[in-house]
ROKELO-652318 format. One record per atom (N, C-alpha, C): residue number from 1; x, y, z. Coordinates in Angstrom, 2 decimals. Layout:
BEGIN
[r NUM, [X, Y, Z]],
...
//
This chain:
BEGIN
[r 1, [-44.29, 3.05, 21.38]],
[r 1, [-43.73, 3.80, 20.29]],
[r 1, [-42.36, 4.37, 20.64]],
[r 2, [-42.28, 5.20, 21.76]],
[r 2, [-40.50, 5.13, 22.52]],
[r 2, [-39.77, 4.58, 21.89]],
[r 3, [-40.60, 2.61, 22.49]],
[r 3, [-39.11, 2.07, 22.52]],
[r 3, [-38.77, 1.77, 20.81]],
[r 4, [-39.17, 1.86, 19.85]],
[r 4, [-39.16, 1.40, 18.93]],
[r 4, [-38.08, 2.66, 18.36]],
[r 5, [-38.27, 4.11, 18.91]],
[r 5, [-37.47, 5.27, 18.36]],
[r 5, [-36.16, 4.77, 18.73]],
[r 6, [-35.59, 4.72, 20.21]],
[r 6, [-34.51, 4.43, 20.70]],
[r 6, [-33.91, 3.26, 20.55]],
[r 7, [-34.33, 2.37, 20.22]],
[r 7, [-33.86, 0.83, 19.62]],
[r 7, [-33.17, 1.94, 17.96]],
[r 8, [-33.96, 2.20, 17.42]],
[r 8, [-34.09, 3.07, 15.84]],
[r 8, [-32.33, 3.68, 16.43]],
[r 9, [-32.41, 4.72, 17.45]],
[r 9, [-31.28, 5.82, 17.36]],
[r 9, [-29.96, 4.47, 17.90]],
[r 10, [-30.15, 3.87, 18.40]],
[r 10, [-29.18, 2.87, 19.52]],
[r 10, [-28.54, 2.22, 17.67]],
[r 11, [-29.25, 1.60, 17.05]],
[r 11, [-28.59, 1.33, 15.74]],
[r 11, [-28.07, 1.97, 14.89]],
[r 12, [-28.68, 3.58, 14.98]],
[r 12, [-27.83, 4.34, 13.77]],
[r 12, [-26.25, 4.88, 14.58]],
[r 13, [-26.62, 4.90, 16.07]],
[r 13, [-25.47, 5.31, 16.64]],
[r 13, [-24.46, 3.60, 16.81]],
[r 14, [-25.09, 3.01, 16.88]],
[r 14, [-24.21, 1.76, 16.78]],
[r 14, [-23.05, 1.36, 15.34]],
[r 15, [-23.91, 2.08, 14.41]],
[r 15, [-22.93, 1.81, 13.03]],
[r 15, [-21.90, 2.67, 13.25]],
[r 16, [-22.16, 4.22, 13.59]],
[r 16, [-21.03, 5.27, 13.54]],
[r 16, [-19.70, 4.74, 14.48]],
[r 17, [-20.11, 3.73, 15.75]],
[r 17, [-18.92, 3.37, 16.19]],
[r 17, [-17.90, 2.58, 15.62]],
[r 18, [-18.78, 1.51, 15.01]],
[r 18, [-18.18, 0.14, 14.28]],
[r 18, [-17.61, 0.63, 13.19]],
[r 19, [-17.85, 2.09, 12.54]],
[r 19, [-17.46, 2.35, 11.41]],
[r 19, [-16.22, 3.16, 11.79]],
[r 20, [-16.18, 4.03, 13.02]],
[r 20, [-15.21, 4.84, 13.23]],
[r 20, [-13.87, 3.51, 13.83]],
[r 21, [-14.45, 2.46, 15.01]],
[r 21, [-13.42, 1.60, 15.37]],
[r 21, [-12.91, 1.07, 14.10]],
[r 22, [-13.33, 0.74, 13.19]],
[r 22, [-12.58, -0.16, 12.12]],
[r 22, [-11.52, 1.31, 11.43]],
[r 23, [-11.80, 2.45, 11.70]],
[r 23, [-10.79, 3.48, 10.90]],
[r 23, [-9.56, 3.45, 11.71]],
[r 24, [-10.31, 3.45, 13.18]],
[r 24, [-8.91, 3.66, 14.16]],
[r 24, [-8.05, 2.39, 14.14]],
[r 25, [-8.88, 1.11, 14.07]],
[r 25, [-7.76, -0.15, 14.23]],
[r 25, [-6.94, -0.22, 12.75]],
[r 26, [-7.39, 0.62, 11.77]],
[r 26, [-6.86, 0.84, 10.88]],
[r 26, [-5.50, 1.29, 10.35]],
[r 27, [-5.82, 2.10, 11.19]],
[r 27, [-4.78, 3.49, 11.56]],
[r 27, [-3.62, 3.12, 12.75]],
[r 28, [-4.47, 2.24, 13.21]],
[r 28, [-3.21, 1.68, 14.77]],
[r 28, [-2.62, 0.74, 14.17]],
[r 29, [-3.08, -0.13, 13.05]],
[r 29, [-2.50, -1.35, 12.65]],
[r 29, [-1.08, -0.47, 11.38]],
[r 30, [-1.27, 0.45, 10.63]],
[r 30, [-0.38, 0.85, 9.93]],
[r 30, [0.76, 1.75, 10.71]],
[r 31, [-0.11, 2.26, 11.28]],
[r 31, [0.99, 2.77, 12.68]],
[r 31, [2.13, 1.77, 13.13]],
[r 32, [1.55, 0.59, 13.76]],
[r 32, [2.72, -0.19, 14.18]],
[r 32, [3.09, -0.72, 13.51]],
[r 33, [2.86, -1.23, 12.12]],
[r 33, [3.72, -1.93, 11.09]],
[r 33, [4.67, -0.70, 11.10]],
[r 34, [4.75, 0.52, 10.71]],
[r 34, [5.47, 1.57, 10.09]],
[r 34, [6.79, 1.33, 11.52]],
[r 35, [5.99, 1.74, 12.94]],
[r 35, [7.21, 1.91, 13.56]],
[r 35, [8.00, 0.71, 13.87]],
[r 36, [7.54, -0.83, 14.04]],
[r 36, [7.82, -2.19, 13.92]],
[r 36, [9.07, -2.26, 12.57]],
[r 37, [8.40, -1.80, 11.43]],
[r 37, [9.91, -1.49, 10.45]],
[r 37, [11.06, -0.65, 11.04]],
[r 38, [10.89, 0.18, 11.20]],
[r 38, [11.27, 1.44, 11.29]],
[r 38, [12.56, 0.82, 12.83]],
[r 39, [11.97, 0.35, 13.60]],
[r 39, [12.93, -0.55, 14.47]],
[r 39, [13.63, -1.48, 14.34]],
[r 40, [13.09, -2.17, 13.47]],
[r 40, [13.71, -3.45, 12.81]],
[r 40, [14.98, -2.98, 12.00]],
[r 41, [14.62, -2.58, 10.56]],
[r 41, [15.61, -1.84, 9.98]],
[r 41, [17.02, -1.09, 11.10]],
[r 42, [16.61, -0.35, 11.68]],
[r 42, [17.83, 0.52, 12.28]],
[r 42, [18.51, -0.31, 12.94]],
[r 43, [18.09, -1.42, 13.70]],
[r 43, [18.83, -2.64, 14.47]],
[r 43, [18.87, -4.04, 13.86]],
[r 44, [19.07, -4.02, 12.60]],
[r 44, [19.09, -5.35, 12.01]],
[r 44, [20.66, -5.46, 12.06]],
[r 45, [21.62, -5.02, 12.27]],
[r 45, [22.99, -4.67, 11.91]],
[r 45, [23.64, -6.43, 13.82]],
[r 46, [22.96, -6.26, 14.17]],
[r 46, [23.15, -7.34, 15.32]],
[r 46, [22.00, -8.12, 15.31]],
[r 47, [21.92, -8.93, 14.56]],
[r 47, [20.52, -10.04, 14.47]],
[r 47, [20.74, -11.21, 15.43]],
[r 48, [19.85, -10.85, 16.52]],
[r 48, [19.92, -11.57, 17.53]],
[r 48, [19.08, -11.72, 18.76]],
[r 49, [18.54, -12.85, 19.54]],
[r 49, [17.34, -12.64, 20.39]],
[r 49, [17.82, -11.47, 21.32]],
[r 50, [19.22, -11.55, 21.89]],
[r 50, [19.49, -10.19, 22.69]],
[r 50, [19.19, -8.76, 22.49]],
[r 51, [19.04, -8.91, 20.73]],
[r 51, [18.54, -7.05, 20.43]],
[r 51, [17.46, -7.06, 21.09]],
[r 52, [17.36, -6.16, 21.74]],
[r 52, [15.66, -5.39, 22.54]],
[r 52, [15.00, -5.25, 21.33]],
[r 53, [16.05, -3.97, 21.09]],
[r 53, [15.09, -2.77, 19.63]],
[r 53, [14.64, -4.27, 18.81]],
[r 54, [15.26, -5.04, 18.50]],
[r 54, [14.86, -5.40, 16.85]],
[r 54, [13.53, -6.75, 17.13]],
[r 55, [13.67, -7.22, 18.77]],
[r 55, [12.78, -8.08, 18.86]],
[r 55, [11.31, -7.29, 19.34]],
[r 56, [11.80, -5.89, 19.58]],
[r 56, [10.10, -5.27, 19.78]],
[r 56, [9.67, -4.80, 18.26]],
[r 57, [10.58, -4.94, 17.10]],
[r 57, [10.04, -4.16, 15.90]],
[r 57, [9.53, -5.37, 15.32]],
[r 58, [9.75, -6.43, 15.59]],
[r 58, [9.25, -7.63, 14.73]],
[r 58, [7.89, -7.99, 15.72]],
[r 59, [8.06, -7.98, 17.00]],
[r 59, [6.69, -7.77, 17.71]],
[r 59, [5.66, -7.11, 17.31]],
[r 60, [5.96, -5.27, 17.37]],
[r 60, [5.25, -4.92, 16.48]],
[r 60, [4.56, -4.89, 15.21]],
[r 61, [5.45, -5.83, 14.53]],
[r 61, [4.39, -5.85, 13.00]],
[r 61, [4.56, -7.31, 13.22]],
[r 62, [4.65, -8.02, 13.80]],
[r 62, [3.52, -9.34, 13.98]],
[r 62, [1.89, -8.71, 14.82]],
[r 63, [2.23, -7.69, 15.69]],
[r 63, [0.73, -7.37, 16.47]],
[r 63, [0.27, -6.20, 15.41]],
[r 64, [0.81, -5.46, 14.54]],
[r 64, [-0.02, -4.72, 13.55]],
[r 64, [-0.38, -6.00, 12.74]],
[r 65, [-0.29, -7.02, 12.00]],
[r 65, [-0.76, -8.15, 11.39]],
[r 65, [-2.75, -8.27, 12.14]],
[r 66, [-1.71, -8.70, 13.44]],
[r 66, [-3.61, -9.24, 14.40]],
[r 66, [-4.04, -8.19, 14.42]],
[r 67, [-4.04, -6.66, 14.52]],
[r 67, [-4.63, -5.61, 14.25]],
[r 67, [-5.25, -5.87, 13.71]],
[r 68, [-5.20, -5.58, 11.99]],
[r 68, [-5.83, -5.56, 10.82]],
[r 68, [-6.38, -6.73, 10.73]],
[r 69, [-6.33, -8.21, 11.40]],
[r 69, [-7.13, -8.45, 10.97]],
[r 69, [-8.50, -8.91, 11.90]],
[r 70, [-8.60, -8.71, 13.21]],
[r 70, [-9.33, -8.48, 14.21]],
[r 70, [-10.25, -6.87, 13.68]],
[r 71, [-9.49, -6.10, 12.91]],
[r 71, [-10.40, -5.16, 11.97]],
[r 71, [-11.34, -5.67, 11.24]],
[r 72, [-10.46, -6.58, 10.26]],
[r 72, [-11.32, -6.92, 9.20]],
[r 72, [-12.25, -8.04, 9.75]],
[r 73, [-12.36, -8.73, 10.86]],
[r 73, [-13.69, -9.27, 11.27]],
[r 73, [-14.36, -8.78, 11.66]],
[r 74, [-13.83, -7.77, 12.24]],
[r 74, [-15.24, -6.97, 12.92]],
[r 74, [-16.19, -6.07, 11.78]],
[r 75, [-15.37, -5.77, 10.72]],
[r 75, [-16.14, -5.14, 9.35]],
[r 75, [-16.89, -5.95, 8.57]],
[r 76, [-16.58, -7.13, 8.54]],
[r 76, [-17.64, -8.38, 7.54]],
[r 76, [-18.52, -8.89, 8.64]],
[r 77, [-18.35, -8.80, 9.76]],
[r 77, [-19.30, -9.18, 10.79]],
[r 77, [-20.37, -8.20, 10.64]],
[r 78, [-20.34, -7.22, 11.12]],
[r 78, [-20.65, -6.01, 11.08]],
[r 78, [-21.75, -5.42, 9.67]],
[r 79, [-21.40, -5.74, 8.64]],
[r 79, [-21.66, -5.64, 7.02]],
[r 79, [-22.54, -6.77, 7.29]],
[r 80, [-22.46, -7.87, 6.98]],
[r 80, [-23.14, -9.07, 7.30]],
[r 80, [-24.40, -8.39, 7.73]],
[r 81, [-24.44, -8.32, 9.28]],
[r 81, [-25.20, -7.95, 9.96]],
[r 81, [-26.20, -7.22, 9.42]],
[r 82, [-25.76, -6.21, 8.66]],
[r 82, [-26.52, -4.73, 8.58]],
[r 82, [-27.15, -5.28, 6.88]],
[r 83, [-26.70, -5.98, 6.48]],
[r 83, [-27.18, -6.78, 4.79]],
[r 83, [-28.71, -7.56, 4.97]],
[r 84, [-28.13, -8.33, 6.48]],
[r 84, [-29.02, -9.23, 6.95]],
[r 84, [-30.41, -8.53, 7.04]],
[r 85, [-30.26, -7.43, 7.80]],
[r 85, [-31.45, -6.42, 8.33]],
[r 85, [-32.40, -6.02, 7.22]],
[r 86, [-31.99, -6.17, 6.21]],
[r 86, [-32.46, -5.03, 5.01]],
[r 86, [-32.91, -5.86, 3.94]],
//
């Protein structure tokens, strides 16, 4: 009977993570799009592989892109999962 409680708590505490990681990769993915612009823009004035600034702002919102969407698999995975159960 134990193990059947703690399997029980190990899943309800398992959603609160998957639910909180998908807020934060959320939040990290709009984050670096914002500052990825935000670099880009101010150094677009020399368009060129030599700009530092402007080739880390386009870095950045190419890696906020795989952010969001390494989010969004882990949320339909995740959903899936928990649909499946029920």
């Amino acid at each position: 009977m134990t193990t059947k409680t703690a399997t029980a708590q190990r899943e309800i505490h398992g959603e609160r993570d998957v639910n909180r990681l998908v807020v934060w990769m959320t939040a990290a993915a709009w984050i670096f799009l914002g500052f990825g612009l935000l670099l880009s823009l101010l150094n677009l004035h020399h368009f060129s592989d030599r700009n530092t600034s402007l080739m880390i702002g386009i870095g950045c919102m190419v890696g906020s892109v795989h952010i969001y969407v390494m989010r969004t698999a882990i949320h339909l995975v995740h959903s899936r999962a928990s649909n499946a159960e029920k």
